[in-house]
C-alpha distance (Angstrom), angle and dihedral (degrees) to the residues before:
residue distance angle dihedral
X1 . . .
X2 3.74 . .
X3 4.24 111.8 .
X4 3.99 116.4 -127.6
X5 4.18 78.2 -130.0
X6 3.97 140.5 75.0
X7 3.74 119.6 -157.8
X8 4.02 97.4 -117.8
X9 4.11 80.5 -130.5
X10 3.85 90.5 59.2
X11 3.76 97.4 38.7
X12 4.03 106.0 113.6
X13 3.58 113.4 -92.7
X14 4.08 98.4 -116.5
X15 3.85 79.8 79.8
X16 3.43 94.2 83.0
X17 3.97 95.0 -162.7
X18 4.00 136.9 136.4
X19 3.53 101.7 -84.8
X20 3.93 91.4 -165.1
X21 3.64 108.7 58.3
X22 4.09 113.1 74.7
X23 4.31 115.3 7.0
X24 3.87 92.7 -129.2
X25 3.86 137.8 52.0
X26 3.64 125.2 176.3
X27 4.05 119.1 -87.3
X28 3.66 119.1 -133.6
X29 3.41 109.3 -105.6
X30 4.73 109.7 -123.8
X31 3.91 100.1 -83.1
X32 3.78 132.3 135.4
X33 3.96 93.5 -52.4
X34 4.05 132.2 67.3
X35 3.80 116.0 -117.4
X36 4.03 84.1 -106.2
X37 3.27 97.6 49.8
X38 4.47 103.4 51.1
X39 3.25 147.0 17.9
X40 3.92 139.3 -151.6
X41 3.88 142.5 -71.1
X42 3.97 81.8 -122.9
X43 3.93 99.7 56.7
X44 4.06 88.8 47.5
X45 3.37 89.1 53.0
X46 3.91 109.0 38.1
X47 3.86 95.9 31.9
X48 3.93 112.0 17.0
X49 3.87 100.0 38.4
X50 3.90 99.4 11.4
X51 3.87 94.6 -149.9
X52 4.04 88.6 141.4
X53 4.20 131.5 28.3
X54 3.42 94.0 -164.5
X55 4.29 134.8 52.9
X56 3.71 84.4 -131.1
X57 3.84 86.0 62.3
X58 3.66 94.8 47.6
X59 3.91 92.1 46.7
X60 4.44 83.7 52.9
X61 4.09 86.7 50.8
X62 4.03 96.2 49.5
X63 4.05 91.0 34.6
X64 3.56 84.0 59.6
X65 3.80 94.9 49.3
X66 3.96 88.5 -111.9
X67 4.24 97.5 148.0
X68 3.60 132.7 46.8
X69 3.59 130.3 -168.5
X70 3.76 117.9 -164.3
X71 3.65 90.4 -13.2
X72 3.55 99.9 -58.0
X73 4.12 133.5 110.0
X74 3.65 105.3 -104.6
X75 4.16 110.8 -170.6
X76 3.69 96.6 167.0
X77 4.05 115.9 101.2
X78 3.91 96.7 -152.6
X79 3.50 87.5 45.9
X80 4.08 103.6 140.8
X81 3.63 123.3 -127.6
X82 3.75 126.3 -175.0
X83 3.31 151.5 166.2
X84 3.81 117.6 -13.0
X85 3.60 93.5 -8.6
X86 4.10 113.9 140.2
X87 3.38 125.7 -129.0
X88 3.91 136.0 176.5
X89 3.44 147.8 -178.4
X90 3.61 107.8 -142.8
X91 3.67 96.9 -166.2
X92 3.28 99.1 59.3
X93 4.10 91.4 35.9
X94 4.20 87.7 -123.1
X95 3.73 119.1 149.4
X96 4.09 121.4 -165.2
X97 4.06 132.2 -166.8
X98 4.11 110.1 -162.1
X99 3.92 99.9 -138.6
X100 3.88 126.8 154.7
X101 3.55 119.4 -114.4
X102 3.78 133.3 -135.5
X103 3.91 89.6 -90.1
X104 3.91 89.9 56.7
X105 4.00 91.9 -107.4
X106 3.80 127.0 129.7
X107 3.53 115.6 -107.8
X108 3.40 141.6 177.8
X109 4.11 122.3 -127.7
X110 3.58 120.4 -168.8
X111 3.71 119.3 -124.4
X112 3.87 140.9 178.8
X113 3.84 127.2 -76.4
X114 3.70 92.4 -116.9
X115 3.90 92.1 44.0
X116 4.17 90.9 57.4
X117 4.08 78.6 74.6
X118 3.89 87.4 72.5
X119 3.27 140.5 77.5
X120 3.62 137.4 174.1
X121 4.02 117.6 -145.8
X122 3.68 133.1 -170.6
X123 4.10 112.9 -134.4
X124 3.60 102.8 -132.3
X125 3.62 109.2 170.3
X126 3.69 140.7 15.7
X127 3.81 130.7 -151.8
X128 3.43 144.3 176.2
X129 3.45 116.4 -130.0
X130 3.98 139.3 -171.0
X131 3.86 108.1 -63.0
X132 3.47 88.9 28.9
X133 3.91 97.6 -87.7
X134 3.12 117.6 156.9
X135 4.46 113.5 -129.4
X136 3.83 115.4 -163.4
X137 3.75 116.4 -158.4
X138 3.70 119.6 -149.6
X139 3.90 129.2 -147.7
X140 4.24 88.3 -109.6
X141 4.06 91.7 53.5
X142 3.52 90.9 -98.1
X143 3.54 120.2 149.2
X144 4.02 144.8 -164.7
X145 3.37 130.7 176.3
X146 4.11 120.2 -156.9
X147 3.78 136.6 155.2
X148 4.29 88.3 -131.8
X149 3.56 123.3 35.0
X150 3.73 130.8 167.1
X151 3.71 101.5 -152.9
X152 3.50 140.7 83.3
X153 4.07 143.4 -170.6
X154 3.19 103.6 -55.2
X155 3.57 101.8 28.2
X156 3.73 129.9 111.8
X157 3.37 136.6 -137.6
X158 4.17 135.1 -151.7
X159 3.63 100.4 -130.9
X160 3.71 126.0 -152.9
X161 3.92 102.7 -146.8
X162 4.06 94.4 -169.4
X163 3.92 101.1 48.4
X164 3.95 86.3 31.4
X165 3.84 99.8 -133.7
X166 3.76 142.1 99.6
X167 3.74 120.0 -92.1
X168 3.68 92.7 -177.6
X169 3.61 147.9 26.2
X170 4.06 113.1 -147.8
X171 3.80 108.0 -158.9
X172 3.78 121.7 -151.1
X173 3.72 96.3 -129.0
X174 3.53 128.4 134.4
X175 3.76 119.5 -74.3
X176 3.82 77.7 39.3
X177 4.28 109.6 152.4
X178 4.36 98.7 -136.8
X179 3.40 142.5 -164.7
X180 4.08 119.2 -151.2
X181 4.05 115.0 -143.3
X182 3.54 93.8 175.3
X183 4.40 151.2 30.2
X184 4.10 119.6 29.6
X185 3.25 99.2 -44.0
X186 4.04 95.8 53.8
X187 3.83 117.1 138.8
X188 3.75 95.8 32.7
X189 3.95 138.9 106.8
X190 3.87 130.1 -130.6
X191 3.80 142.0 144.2
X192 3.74 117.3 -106.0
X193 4.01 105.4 -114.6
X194 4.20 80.6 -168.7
X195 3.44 153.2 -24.2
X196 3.35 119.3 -115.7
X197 3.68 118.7 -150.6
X198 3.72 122.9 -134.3
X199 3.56 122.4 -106.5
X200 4.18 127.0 -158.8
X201 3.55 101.7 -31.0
X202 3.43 110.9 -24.8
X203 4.25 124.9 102.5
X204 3.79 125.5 -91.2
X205 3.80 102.7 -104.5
X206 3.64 127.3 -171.6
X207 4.41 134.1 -141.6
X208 3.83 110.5 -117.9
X209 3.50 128.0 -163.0
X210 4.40 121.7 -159.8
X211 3.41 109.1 179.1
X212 3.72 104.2 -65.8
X213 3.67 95.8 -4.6
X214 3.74 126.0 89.6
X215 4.53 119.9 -172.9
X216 3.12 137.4 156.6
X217 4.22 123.9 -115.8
X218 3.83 135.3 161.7
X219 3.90 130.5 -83.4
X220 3.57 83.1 -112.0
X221 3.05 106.1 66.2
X222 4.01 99.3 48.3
X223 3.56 117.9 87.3
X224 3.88 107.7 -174.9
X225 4.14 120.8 -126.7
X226 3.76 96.7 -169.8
X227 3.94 142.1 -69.4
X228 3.79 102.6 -85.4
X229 3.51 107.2 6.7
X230 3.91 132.3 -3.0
X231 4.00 126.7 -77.5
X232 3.48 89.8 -160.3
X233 4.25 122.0 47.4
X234 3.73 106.3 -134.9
X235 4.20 102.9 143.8
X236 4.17 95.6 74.6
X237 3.75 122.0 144.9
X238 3.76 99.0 -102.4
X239 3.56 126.9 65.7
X240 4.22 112.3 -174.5
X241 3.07 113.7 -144.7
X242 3.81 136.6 165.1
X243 3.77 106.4 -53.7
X244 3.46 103.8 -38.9
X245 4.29 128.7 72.0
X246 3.82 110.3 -130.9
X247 3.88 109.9 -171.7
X248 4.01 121.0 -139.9
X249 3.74 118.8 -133.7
């Protein structure tokens, strides 16, 4: 039977919390984001924002309807968020984007009103359903289901979270501006130079170029921000991160 708690020790490291202080911190409850890849309402709002001390605080703010995440009401405190999901705080007009930064840490970035209508999703699986559809799975759980579909794994999409449907596909191509959620290079931005496709058994990888600097990383870990310039702003000045402000040059 799985616990409603996490020993703080056990909790997976892109927490970034005191693992000293209490035993126990709340486990995210099974949603559309693996245990190592989110964390809950109640950690963003007792340790990343501290607007409440207590759980019983927390539970008051999402009783009230005080958070939303991707437009929607959320009232459970192990609720898990994760990467690139929005969430606000209408009464105090604040908008959030869950990114990873360059240490490998969730953290929040603040982003306009009108930009919390966005989101950008990474196609990760195609299938071929009855009727012949096709139904693209995104890295968030998301779903759609359409007989004609320009994307493909590896793709991304600009979601629109009010109307519910994709306003544009993002193709990983080369000349492609990226985002990396994942391996030594995760929290940065570069332009794929090419995509390498896999061969026997190992992943499909792709050639990155930063500035002067040119690796190698897998399709996985890119998420693509546009061809020119990005539809999404993710490279602003502040990063928020647990209880302390750390300003980006």
């Amino acid at each position: 039977m799985v616990q409603n708690h996490l020993s703080r020790l056990a909790a997976p490291r892109i927490w970034s919390l005191k693992r000293k202080t209490n035993k126990w911190i709340a486990r995210p409850q099974p949603g559309p984001h693996p245990l190592e890849g989110n964390l809950t309402l109640s950690f963003l709002l007792r340790e990343t924002l501290e607007y409440a001390k207590t759980t019983k605080e927390v539970k008051k703010i999402l009783n009230e309807g005080g958070v939303l995440v991707d437009g929607v009401v959320r009232k459970e405190y192990r609720y898990p968020v994760g990467l690139m999901d929005v969430i606000e705080v209408p009464k105090l007009d604040e908008h959030y984007r869950l990114v990873f930064n360059t240490n490998g840490r969730f953290s929040l970035i603040t982003i306009k009103k009108e930009e919390s209508k966005l989101k950008l999703l990474r196609i990760v699986k195609k299938t071929v359903i009855k009727g012949g559809k096709l139904q693209y799975t995104f890295h968030d759980g998301k779903n759609i289901i359409a007989d004609k579909f320009e994307g493909a794994i590896g793709d991304s999409v600009l979601f629109d979270l009010v109307k519910k449907s994709v306003n544009k596909v993002l193709k990983l191509e080369k000349g492609s501006l990226i985002y990396l959620s994942g391996g030594s290079h995760i929290g940065e931005f570069g332009k794929v130079k090419d995509v390498i496709k896999a061969k026997d058994l190992q992943k499909p990888k792709v050639l990155v170029e930063a500035g002067k600097e040119q690796y190698i990383t897998l399709v996985n870990y890119a998420f693509v921000l546009g061809k020119d310039k990005p539809e999404i702003n993710l490279e602003v000045k502040k990063w928020i991160v647990w209880n302390q402000l750390v300003l980006r040059k």
